[in-house]
N, C-alpha and C positions, 0 to 999 in steps of 0.2 A: 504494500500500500504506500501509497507516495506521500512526499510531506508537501502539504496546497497552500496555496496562497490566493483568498478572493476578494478581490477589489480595495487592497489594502493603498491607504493613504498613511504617509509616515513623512513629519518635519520635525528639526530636531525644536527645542521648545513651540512645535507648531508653527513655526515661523516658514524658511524656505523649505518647499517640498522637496525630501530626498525620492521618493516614489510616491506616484499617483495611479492609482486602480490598476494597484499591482495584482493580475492574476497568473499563476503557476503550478505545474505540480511538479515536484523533483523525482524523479522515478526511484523505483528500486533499483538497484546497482549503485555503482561509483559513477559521481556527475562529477567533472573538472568546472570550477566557476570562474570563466574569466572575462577581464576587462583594466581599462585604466584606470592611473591611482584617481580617485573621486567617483568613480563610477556608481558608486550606491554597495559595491558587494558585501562589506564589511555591517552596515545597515541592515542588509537582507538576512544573513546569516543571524545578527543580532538578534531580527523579530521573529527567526524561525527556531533559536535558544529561549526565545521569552525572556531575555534577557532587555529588550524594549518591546513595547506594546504599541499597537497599532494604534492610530486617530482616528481609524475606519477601515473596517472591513473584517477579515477572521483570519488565521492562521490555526491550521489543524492538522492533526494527524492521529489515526485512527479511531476518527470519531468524537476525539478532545480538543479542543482550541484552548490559547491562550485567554482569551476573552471570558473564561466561567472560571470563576475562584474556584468552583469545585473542582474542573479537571485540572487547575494548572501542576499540583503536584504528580499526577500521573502524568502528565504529560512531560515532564521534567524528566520524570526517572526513563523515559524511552527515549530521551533527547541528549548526549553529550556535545559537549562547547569546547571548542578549543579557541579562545581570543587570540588578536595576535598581540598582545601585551601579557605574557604569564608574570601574576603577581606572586611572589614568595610570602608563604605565613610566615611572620615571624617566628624564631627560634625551631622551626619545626626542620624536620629531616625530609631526606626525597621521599622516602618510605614514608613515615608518619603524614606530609601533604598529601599525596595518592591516595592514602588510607582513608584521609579524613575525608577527600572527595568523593568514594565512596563510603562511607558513612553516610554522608549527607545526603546521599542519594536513594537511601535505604538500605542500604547490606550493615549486616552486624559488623559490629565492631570486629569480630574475628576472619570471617570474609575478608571484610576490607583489608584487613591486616593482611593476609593470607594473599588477595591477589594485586595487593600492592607491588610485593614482592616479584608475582609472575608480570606484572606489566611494567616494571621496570626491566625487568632481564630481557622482554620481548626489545628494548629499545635499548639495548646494551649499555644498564647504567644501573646494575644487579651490585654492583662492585661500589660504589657512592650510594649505595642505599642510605646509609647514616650520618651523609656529611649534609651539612644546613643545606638550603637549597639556595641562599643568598650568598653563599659562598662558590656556587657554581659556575661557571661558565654562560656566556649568553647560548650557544648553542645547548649547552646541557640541559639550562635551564626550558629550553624549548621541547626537548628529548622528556622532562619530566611532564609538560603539559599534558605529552602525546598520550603519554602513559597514564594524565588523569583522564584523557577520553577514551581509552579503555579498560578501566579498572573494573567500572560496574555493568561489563556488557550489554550499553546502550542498545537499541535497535536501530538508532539514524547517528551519523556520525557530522559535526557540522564541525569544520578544520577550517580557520582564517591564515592563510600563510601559513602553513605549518612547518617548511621546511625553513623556511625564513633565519638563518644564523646557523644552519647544517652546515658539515664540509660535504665533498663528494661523496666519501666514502657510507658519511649519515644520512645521506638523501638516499642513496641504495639502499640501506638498511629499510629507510622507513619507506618505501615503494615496495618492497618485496613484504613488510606487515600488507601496506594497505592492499598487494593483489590476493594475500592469503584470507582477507575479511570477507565473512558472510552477510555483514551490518549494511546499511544502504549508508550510503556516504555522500556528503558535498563537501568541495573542498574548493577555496578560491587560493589560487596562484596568479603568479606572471609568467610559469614556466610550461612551456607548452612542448616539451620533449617526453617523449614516450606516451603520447595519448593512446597511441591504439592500444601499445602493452598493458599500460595501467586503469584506462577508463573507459566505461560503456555509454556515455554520453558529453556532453558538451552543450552549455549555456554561456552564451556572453552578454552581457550587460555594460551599458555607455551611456550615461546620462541620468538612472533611472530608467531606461526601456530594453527594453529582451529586443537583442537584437539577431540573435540566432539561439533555438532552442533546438537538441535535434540528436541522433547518434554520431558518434566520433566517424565514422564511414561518410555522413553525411556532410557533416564538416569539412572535413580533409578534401572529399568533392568540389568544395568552393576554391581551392586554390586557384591560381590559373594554370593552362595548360603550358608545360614545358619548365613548371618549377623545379630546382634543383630537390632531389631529395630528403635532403637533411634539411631541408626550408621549405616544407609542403605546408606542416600545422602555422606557422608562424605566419604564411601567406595565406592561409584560410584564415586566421585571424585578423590581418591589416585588411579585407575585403570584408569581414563581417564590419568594422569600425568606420571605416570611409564607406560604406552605403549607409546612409542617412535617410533612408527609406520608410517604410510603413513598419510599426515595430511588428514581430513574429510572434505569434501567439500558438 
């Protein structure tokens, strides 16, 4: 079941609108979310976390919307967040942060403890389990975010930059998690390298408007003909951005 979006209006103090009668639904599988910086992505991800709430409209998934006090905490527990800003609890460890984020998600306290542990190792940082997390690396400390979006195996995975302060070798790492995930995932990038490997769809967004929603097969189509190889996804993407067209629904 896909995570929707219908006729969501969203400004930040209600002032200028970052989207207007924004509808969507994010399918199952892995969707890559891309566009330029300002585009609204970081926004979209935000209201599909409940992490903001719409001015209008609904955001739902499996029957729950953000909009009814009653479902937001089920909704919550089926939704992991990765911001692109990871905030470090004070004094706490990679282990004990993990933990806590799932605690708060509903796993017992010993769960959480328990796959603190395995979702740090998934993200090779098994070994710093117990060192502060404000003593980490930027890149670490991104490595440990990963691992709070899947502590409490989410159903929807929503990743804002997530490889953002990786080296190569930790962007490998965390591309070979995200092709092993059964979870439905959206994830906004600038990196448009391995889409056919790693993702079963493609949305890009410019302005606030969907301006290609579609499978990665479909995209890659929009290149022009005669593009070099290793520059097919990059030129499907400058061709989704300069057509200024009628937005794709």
């Amino acid at each position: 079941m896909p995570i929707g979006f219908r006729s969501v209006d969203f400004g930040y103090r209600r002032r200028v609108p970052v989207v207007q009668s924004f509808t969507i639904d994010f399918p199952p599988g892995r969707t890559v979310f891309l566009g330029p910086n300002g585009a609204g992505k970081s926004t979209v991800l935000s209201l599909a976390a409940s992490v903001l709430r719409p001015d209008a409209g609904t955001v739902a998934y499996d029957g729950r919307t953000t909009a009814r006090r009653g479902d937001l905490a089920a909704f919550r527990r089926c939704v992991a967040w990765l911001p692109q800003q990871i905030e470090s609890v004070p004094r706490l460890t990679a282990r004990e942060q993990v933990a806590y984020v799932g605690w708060l998600k509903g796993m017992s306290r010993r769960d959480a403890w328990d796959r603190a542990l395995h979702a740090l190792e998934r993200v090779e940082l098994a070994d710093l389990a117990d060192r502060k997390v404000r003593r980490l690396s930027g890149g670490q400390q991104r490595r440990v975010g990963v691992a709070q979006s899947l502590v409490h195996q989410a159903e929807v995975l929503l990743l804002d930059e997530p490889t953002a302060g990786m080296d190569p070798r930790q962007r490998r790492v965390f591309h070979e998690i995200l092709s092993g995930l059964d979870q439905h995932v959206v994830l906004s990038t600038h990196d448009v390298a391995d889409l056919e490997e790693t993702y079963d769809h493609v949305v890009v967004l410019d302005g606030g408007t969907i301006r290609f929603a579609g499978s990665v097969h479909e995209f890659l189509a929009l290149a022009p003909h005669g593009t070099a190889p290793g520059r097919v996804a990059e030129a499907a993407y400058y061709v989704t951005i300069q057509e200024r067209g009628p937005a794709c629904v």
